[in-house]
TORSEBA-94987 format. One record per residue (C-alpha): residue number from 1; residue in one letter; x negated, y negated, z. Coordinates in nm, 3 decimals, padded with zeros to 5 digits. Each point is the difference from the previous one (the first is absolute). Example, Ala and Ser with C-alpha at 12.3 -4.5 7.8 and 13.67 -1.06 7.14 Angstrom:
% TORSEBA-94987
[1,'a',[-01.230,00.450,00.780]]
[2,'s',[-00.137,-00.344,-00.066]]
END
This chain:
% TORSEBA-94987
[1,'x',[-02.671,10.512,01.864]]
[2,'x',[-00.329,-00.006,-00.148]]
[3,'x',[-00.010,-00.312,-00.132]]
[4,'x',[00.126,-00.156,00.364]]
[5,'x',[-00.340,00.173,00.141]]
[6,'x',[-00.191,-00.142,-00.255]]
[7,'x',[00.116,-00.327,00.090]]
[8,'x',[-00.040,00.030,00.389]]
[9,'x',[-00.362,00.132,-00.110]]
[10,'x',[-00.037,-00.323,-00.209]]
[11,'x',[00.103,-00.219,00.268]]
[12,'x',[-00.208,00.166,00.262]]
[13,'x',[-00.328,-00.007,-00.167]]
[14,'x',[00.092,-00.380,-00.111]]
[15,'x',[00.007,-00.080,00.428]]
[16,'x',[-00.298,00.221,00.064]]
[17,'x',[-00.197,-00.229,-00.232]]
[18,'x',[00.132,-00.322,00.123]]
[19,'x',[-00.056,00.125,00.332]]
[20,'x',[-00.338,00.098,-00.099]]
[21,'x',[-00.087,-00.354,-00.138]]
[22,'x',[00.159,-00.161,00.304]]
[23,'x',[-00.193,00.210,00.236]]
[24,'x',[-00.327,-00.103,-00.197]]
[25,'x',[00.101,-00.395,00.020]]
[26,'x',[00.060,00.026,00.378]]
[27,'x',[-00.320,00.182,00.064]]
[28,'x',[-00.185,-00.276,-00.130]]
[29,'x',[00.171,-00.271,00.154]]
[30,'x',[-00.057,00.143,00.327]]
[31,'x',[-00.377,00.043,-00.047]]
[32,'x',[-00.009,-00.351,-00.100]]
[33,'x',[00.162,-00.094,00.337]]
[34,'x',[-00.225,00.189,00.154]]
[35,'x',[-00.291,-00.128,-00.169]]
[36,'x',[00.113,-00.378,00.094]]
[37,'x',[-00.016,-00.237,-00.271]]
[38,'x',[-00.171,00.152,-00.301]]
[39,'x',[-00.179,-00.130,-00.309]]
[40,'x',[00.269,-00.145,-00.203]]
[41,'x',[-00.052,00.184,-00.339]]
[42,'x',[-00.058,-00.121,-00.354]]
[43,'x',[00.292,-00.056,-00.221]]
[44,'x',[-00.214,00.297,-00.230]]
[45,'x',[00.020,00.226,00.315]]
[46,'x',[00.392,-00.073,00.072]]
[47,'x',[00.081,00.059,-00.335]]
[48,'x',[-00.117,00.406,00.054]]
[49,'x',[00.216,00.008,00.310]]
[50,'x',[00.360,00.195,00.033]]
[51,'x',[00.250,-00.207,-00.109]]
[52,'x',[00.145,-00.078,00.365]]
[53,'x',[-00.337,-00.046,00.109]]
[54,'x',[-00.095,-00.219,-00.286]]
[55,'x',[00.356,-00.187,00.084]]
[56,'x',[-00.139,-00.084,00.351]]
[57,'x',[-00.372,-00.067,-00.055]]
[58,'x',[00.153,-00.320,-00.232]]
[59,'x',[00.045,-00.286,00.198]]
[60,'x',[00.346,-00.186,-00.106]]
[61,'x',[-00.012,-00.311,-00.262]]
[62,'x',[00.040,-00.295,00.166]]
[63,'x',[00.171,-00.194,-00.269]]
[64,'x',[00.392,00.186,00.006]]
[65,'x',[-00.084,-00.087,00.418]]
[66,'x',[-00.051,-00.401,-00.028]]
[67,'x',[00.291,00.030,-00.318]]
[68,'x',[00.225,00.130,00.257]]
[69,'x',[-00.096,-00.266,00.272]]
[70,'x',[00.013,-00.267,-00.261]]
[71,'x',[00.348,00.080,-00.099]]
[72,'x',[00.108,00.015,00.363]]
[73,'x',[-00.144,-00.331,00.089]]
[74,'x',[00.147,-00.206,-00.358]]
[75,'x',[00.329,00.199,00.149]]
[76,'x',[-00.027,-00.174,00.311]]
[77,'x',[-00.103,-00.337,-00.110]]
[78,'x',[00.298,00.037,-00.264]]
[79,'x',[00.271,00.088,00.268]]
[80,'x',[-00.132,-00.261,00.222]]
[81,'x',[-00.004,-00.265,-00.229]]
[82,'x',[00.384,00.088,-00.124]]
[83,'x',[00.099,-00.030,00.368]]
[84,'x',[-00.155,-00.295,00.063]]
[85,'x',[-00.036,-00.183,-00.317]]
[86,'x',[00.280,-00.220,-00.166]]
[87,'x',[00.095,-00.110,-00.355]]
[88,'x',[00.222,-00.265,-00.128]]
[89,'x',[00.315,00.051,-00.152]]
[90,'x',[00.112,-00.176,-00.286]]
[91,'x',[00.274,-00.117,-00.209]]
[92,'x',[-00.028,-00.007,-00.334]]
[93,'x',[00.162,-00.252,-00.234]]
[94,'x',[-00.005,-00.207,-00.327]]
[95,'x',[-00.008,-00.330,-00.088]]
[96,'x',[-00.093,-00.312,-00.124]]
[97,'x',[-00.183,-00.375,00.077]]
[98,'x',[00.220,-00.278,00.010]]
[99,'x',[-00.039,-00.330,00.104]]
[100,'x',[00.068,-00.008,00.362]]
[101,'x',[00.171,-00.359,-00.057]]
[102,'x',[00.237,00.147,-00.254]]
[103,'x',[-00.083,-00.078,-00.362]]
[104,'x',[00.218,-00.298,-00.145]]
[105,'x',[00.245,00.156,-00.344]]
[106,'x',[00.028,-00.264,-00.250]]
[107,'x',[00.351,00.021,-00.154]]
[108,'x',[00.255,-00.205,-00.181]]
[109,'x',[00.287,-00.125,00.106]]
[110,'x',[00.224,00.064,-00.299]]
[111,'x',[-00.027,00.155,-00.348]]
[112,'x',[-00.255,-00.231,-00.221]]
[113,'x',[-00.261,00.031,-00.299]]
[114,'x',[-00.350,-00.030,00.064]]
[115,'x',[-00.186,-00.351,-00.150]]
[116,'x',[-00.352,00.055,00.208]]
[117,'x',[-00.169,00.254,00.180]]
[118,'x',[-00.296,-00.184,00.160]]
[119,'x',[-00.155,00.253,00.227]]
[120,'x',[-00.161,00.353,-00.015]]
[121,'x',[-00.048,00.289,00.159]]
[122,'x',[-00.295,-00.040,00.294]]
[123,'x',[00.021,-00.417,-00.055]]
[124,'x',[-00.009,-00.165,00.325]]
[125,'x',[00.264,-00.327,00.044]]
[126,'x',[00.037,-00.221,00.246]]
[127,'x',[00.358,-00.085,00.183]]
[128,'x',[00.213,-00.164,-00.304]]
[129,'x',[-00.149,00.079,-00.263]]
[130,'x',[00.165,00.086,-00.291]]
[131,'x',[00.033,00.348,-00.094]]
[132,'x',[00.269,00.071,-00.228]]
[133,'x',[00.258,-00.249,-00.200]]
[134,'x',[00.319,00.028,-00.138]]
[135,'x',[00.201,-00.126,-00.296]]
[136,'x',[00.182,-00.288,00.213]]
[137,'x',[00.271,-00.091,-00.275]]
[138,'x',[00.321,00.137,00.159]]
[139,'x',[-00.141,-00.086,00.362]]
[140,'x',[-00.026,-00.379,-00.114]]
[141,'x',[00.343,00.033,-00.177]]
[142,'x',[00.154,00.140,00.300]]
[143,'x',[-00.168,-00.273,00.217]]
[144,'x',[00.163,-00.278,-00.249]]
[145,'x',[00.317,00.147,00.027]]
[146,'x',[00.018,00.046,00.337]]
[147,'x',[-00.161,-00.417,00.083]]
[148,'x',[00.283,-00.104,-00.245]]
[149,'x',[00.260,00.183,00.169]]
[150,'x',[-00.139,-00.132,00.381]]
[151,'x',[00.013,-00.338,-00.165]]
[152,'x',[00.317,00.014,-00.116]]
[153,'x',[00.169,00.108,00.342]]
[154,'x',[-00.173,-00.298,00.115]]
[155,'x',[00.140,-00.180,-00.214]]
[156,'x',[00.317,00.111,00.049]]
[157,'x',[-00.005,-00.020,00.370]]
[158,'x',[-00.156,-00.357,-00.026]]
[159,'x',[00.316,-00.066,-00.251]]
[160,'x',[00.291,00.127,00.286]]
[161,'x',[-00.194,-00.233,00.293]]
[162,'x',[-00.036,-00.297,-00.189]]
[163,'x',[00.401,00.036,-00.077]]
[164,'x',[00.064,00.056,00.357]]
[165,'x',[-00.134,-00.302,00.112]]
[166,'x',[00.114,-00.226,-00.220]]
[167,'x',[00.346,00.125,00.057]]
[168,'x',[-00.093,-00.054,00.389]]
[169,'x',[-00.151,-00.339,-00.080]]
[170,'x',[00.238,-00.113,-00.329]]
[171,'x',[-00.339,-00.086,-00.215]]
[172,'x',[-00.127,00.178,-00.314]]
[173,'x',[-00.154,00.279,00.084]]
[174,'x',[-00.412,-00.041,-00.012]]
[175,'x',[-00.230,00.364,-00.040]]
[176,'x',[-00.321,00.046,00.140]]
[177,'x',[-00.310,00.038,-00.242]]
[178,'x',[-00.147,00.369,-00.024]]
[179,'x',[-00.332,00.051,-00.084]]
[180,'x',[00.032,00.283,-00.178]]
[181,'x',[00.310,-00.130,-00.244]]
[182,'x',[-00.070,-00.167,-00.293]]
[183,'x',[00.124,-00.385,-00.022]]
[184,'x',[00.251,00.120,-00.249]]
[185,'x',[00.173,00.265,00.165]]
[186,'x',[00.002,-00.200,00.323]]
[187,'x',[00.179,-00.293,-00.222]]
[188,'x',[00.223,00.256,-00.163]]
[189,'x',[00.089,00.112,00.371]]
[190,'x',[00.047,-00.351,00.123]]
[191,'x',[00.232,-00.094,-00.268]]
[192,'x',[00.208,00.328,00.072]]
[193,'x',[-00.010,-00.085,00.356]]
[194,'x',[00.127,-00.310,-00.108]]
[195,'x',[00.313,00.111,-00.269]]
[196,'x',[00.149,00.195,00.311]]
[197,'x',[-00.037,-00.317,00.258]]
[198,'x',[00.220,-00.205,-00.294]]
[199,'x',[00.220,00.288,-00.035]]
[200,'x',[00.088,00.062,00.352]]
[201,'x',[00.030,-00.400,00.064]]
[202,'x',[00.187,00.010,-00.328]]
[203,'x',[00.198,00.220,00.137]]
[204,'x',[00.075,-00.149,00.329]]
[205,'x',[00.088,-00.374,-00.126]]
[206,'x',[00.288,00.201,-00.218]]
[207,'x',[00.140,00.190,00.295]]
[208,'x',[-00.072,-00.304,00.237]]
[209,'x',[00.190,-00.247,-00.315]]
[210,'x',[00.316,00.251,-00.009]]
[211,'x',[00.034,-00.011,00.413]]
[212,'x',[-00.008,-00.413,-00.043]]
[213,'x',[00.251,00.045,-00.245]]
[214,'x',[00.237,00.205,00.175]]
[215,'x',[-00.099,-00.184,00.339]]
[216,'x',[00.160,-00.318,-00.183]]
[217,'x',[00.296,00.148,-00.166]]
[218,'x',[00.123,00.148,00.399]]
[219,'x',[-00.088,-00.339,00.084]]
[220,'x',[00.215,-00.173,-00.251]]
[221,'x',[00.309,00.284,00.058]]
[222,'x',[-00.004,-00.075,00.379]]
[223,'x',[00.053,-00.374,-00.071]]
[224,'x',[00.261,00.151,-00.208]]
[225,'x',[00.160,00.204,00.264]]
[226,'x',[00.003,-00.298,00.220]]
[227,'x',[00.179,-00.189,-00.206]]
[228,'x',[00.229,00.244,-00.062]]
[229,'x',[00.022,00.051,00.359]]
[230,'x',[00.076,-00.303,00.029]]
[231,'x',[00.296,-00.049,-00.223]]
[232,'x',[00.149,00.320,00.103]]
[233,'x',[00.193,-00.162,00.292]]
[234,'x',[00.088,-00.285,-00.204]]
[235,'x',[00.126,00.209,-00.250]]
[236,'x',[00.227,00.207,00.243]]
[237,'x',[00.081,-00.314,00.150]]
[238,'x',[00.162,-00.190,-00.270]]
[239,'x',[00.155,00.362,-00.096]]
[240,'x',[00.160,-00.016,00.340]]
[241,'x',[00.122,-00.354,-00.032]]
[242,'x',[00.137,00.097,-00.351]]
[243,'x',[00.201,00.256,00.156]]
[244,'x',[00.116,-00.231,00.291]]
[245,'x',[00.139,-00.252,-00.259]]
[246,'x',[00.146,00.297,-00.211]]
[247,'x',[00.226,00.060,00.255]]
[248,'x',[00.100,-00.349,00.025]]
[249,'x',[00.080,-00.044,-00.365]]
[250,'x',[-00.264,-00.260,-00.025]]
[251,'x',[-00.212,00.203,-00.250]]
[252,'x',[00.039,00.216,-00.300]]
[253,'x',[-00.038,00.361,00.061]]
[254,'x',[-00.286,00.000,-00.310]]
[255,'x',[-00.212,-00.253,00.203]]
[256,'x',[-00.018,00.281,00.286]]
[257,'x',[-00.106,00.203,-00.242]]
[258,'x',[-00.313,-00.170,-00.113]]
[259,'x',[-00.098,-00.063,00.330]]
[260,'x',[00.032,00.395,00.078]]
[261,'x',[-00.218,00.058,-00.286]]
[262,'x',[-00.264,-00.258,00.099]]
[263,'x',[-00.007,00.187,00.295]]
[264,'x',[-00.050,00.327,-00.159]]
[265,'x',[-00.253,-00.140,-00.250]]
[266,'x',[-00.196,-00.177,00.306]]
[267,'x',[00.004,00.388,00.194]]
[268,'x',[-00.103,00.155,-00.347]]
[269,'x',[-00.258,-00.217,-00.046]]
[270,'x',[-00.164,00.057,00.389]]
[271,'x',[00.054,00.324,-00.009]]
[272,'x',[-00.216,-00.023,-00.308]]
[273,'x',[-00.252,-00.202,00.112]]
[274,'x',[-00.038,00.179,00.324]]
[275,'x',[-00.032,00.328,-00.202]]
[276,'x',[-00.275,-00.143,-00.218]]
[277,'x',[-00.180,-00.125,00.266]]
[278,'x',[-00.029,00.295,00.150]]
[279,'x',[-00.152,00.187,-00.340]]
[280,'x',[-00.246,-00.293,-00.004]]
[281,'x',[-00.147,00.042,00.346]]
[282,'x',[-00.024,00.378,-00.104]]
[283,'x',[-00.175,-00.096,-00.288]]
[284,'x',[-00.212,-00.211,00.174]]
[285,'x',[-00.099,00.276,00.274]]
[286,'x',[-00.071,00.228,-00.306]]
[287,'x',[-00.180,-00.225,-00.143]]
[288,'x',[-00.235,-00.060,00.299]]
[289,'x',[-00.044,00.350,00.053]]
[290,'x',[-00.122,00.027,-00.410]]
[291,'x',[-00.249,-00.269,00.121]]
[292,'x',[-00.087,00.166,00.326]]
[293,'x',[-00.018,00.324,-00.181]]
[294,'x',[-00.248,-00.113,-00.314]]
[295,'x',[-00.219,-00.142,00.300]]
[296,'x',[-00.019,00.346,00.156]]
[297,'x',[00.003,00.166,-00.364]]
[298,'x',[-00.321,-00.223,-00.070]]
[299,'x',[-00.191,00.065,00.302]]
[300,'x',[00.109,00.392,00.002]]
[301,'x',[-00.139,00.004,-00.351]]
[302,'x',[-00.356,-00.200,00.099]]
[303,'x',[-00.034,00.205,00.273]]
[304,'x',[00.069,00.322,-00.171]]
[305,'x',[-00.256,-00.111,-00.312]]
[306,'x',[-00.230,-00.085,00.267]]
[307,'x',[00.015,00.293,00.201]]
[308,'x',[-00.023,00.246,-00.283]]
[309,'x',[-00.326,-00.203,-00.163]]
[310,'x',[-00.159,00.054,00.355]]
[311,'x',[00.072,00.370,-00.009]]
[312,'x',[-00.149,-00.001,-00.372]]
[313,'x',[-00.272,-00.184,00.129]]
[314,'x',[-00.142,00.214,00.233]]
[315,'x',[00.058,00.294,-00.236]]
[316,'x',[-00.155,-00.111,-00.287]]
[317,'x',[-00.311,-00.158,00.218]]
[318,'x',[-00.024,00.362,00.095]]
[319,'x',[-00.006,00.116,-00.361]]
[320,'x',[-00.257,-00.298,-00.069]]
[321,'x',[-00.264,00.139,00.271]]
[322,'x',[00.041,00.354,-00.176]]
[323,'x',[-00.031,-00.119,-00.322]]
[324,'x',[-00.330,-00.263,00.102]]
[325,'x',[-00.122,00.348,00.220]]
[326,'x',[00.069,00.220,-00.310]]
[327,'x',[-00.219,-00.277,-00.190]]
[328,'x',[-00.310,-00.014,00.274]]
[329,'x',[-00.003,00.397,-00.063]]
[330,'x',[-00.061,-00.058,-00.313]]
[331,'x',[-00.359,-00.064,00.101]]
[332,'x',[-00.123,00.304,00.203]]
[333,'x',[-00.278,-00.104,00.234]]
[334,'x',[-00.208,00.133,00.250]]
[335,'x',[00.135,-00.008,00.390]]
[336,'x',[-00.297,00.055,00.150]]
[337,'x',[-00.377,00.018,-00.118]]
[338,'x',[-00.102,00.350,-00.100]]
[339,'x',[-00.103,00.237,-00.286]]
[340,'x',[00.243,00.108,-00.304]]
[341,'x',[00.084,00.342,-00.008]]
[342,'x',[00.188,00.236,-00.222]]
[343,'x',[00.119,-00.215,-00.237]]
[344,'x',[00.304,00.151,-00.207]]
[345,'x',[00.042,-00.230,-00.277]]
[346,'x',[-00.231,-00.096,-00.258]]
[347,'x',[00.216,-00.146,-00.284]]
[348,'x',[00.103,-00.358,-00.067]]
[349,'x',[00.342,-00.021,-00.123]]
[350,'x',[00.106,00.343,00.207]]
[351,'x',[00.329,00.041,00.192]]
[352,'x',[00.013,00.040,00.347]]
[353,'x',[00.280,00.089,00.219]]
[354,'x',[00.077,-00.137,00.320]]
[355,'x',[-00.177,00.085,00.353]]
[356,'x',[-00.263,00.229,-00.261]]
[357,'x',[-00.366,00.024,00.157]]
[358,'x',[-00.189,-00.216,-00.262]]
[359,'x',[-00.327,00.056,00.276]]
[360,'x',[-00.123,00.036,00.318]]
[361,'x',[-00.199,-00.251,00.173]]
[362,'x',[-00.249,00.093,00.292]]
[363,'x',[-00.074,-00.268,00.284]]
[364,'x',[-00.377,-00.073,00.098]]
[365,'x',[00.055,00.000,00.370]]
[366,'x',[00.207,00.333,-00.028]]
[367,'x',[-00.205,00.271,00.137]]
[368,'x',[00.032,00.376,-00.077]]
[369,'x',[00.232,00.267,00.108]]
[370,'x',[00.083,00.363,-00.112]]
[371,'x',[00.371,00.074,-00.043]]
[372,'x',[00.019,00.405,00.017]]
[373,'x',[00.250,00.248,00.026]]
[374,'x',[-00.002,00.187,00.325]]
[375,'x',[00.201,00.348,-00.053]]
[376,'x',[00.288,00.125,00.194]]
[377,'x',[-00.217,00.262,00.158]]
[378,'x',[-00.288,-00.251,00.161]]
[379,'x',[00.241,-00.314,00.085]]
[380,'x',[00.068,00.149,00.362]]
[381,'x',[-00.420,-00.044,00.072]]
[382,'x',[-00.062,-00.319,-00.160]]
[383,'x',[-00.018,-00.338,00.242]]
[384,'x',[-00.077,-00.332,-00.091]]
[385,'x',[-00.371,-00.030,00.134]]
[386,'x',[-00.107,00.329,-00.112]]
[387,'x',[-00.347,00.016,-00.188]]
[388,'x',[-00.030,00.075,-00.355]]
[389,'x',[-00.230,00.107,-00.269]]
[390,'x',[00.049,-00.132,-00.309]]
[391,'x',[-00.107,00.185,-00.326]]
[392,'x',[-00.024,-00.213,-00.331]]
[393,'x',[00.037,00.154,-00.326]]
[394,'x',[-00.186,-00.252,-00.192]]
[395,'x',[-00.295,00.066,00.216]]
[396,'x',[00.009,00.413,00.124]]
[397,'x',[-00.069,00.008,00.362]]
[398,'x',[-00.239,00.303,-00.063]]
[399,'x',[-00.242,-00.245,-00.158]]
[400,'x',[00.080,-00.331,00.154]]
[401,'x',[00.167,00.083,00.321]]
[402,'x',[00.311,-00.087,00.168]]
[403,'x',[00.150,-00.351,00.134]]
[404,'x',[00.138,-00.048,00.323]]
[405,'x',[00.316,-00.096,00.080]]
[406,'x',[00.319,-00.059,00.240]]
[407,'x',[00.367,00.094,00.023]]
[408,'x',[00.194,-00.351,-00.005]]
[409,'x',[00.378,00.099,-00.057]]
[410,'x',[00.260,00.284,-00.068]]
[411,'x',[00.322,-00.013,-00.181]]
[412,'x',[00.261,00.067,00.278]]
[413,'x',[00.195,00.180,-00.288]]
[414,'x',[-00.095,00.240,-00.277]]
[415,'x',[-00.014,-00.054,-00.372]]
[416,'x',[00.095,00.246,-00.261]]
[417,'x',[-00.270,00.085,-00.253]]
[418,'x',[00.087,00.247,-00.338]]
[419,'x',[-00.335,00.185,00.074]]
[420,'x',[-00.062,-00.009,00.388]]
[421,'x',[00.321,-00.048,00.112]]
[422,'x',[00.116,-00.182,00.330]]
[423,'x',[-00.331,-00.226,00.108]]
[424,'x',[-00.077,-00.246,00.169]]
[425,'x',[-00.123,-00.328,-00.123]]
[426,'x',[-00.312,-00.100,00.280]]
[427,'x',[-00.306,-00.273,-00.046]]
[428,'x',[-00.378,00.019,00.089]]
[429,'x',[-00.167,-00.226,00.045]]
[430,'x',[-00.356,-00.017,-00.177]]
[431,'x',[-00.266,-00.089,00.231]]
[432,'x',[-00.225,-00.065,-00.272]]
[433,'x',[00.045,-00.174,-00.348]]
[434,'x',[-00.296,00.143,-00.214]]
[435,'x',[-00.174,00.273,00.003]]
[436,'x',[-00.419,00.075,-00.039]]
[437,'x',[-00.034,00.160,-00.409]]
[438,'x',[-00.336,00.062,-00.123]]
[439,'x',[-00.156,-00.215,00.265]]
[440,'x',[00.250,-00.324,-00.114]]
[441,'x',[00.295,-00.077,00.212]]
[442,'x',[00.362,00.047,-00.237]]
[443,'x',[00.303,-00.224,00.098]]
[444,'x',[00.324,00.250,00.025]]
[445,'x',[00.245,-00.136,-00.216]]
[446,'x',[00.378,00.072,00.019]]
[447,'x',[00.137,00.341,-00.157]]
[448,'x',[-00.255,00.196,00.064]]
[449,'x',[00.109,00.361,00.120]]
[450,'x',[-00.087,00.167,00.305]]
[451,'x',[00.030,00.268,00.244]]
[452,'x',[00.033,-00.063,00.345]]
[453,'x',[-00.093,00.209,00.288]]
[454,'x',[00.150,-00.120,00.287]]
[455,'x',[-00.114,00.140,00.336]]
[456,'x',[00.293,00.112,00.223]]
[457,'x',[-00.164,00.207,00.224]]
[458,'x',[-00.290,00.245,00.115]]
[459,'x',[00.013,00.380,00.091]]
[460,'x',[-00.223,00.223,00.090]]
[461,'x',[-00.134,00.255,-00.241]]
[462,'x',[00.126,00.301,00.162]]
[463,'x',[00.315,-00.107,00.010]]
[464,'x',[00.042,00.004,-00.374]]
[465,'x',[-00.172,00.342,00.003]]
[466,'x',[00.312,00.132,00.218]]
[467,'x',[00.241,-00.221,-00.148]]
[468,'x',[00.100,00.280,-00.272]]
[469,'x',[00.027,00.270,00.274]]
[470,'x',[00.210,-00.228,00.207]]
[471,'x',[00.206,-00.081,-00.259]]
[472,'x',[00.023,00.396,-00.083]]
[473,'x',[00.048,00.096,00.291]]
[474,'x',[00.268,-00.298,00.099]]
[475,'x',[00.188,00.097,-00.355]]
[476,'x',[-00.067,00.390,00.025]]
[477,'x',[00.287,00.073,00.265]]
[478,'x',[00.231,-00.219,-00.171]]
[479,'x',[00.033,00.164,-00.349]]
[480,'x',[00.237,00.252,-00.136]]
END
């Protein structure tokens, strides 16, 4: 209990002293009121005042006053200039110059060994010139092969019409000259042509000598069998007669007898003939058919060799323009006029393989594009047309700026890449080829990296400033 009264006594002097002060304080103010607008006092004379009075008597620095309005204005020039003020929006991707006229690969056609390399790196050719050469040795040995073999089906087809017309026309046969054949194998095919015209006519006058042969002996066995034919009634007429005077006792029975058998003998003998004749005219029907048939067999056999020399023809004329190709590739030249780039070989006597990139060659008139990458996540905002900024490696755009440039084309289909994964292959088009270095103006060469900044939109600055809330508050209901 005491020590509560102590404390009430504590507090209650405490307000009687405050209110004591106060009462002081509001005294003067109200004599200054009264006295209208008084003397304003020295800073040495407000420092002596109460507290509250010396509070009052100090007018307010000015400075936290114009802070505060400064801040309020820079706030509304800031929220103004997010509302109405836009930015761009950009896509970002990587890439590379390349010759807009896509740069010509120099590679062989099959598997050789280098004899001369007769450009370099950075040389400038002109259209055919020689680049590169290969060993041509099995090229020019295939080519040889292949001419002999074309000849030779020539040859051989020359060979099977020449022996078709003379058996059409009954002459010697007669090939046409080939320019390409030598004068001895054209003889040596000529006398072969030749050898089978003498066989087959060989051939024919035997069959042709047989039929005359057999034509005569059925020619002399018919006069035969009309004789024969002719006696045969005599024969069974004195036989007849014989018996007649038989039966008159006028004759022996023997002399019937012989007549009976000249009878018999003169049937035996027609029936003979007749017989014969017939295996002659047989024969002789065979033996036009053998001649009939080695006529055929002859021309089946021209034909065929003629028919199967074409068909070699035109294959190995096929194999001959490989084989003269395989020897012009030999000699690597340049297509079109340009400058030599990456160069992959540099010793004579090397191996290389077929369809290998020996170089690249870079057309004059080709003019300069950017092939980039455009990821999966931009490739729904990027049109052909759009602006772009283009961002050099070689020369940083901090220091040297930025080149402009233009969307030209899109892959309609994604690419798969070990390190980006799905992109999309897209060109830009450089809108200019050099660039201002130190105060001199640098060609861009192909290969030279870049980034690319291509402009796909604008937005207002605000709206990225609420983009996180939006997207907080759009995802915010939604999760578990």
């Amino acid at each position: 209990m005491p020590l509560c009264g102590n404390i009430r006594r504590g507090i209650s002097m405490s307000f009687d002293t405050l209110r004591h002060y106060w009462e002081i304080a509001r005294a003067s103010l109200m004599e200054e009121r009264a006295q209208g607008n008084p003397a304003k006092r020295q800073r040495d004379e407000v420092e002596f005042l109460p507290a509250a009075l010396e509070v009052l008597e100090t007018p307010a620095s000015p400075v936290g006053r114009a802070l505060m309005w400064a801040l309020m204005v820079l706030f509304s020039i800031a929220l103004i200039w997010s509302v109405i003020g836009k930015v761009d929006v950009v896509a970002v991707a990587q890439g590379k110059i390349v010759p807009n006229g896509n740069s010509k690969v120099i590679q062989p056609l099959e598997a050789g060994i280098v004899k001369a390399i007769l450009v370099s790196n950075g040389q400038h050719v002109m259209a055919g010139q020689p680049l590169i050469e290969l060993d041509p040795t099995d090229a020019t040995a295939d080519v040889g092969k292949s001419r002999t073999a074309r000849i030779d089906a020539m040859l051989t087809a020359q060979r099977a019409q020449a022996l078709l017309d003379a058996q059409r026309d009954n002459k010697p046969p007669q090939l046409p000259a080939i320019a390409d054949a030598t004068p001895e194998r054209q003889h040596d095919v000529q006398r072969l042509a030749e050898g089978a015209f003498i066989e087959y006519r060989s051939k024919l006058t035997s069959l042709r000598a047989e039929l005359q042969k057999r034509e005569q002996e059925l020619q002399t066995t018919r006069h035969k069998i009309d004789g024969l034919q002719q006696t045969l009634p005599i024969a069974r007429a004195e036989e007849a007669d014989y018996q007649s005077l038989l039966g008159q006792n006028y004759v022996p029975r023997h002399a019937v007898l012989e007549k009976q058998q000249t009878r018999i003998q003169v049937e035996q003998d027609l029936t003979s003939q007749q017989s014969y004749a017939r295996e002659l005219a047989d024969g002789i029907a065979e033996q036009r058919q053998d001649i009939e048939t080695a006529i055929a067999q002859f021309r089946r056999e021209q034909l065929d060799a003629l028919n199967q020399a074409q068909q070699q023809l035109a294959q190995v004329q096929g194999d001959e323009a490989k084989s003269e190709q395989k020897q012009t590739q030999t000699h690597l030249n340049a297509p079109v006029a340009g400058t030599v780039q990456q160069l992959a070989i540099h010793t004579v006597g090397g191996v290389v393989t077929p369809a290998q990139e020996l170089l690249v060659l870079v057309p004059d008139d080709a003019g300069l594009e950017i092939e980039v990458q455009i990821l999966n996540q931009d490739i729904g905002f990027v049109r052909p047309g759009q602006d772009a900024a283009i961002k050099l490696d070689a020369f940083p755009y901090t220091h040297y700026g930025t080149l402009p440039g233009r969307v030209i084309s899109i892959s309609q289909d994604a690419v798969k890449d070990d390190k980006l994964g799905l992109i999309y292959p897209a060109r830009i088009n450089l809108l200019k080829s050099s660039i201002i270095a130190d105060g001199k103006s640098e060609a861009l060469a192909p290969g030279m990296a870049s980034s690319v900044e291509i402009k796909t939109e604008q937005r207002r600055i605000i709206e990225y400033l609420l983009t996180p809330l939006l997207k907080y508050r759009g995802e915010a209901l939604r999760e578990r």
